[in-house]
C-alpha positions in Angstrom: 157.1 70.0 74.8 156.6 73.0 72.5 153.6 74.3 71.5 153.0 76.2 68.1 151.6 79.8 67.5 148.4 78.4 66.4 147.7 76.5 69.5 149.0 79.4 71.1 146.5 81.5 69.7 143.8 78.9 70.1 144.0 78.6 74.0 144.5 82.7 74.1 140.6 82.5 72.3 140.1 79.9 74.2 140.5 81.5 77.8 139.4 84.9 76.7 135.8 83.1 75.7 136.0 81.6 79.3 136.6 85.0 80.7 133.6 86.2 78.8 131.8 83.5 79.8 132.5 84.2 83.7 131.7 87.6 83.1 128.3 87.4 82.1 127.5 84.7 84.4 128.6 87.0 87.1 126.4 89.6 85.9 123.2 87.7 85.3 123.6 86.4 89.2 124.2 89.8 90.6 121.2 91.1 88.5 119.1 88.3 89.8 120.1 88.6 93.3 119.3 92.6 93.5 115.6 92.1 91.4 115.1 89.3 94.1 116.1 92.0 97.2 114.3 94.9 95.6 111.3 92.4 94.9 110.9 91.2 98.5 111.9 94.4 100.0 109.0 95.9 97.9 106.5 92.9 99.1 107.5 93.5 102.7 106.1 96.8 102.6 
């Protein structure tokens, strides 16, 4: 089964949104999880 270049193309954008995706997701829970250390170490004082 051969695929043409526009599918080609179309799963390249299509995986490289993923990857975005992942990315930011990643950030936003590392962001949340050091505002939730810094908050509670800042409350345990």
């Amino acid at each position: 089964m051969s695929s043409t270049p526009v599918e080609d193309g179309r799963r390249v954008r299509h995986q490289a949104r993923d990857a975005v995706v992942l990315m930011t997701f990643s950030a936003v829970v590392s962001v949340g999880a050091a505002l939730t250390v810094v908050l509670l170490t800042h409350l345990g004082r």
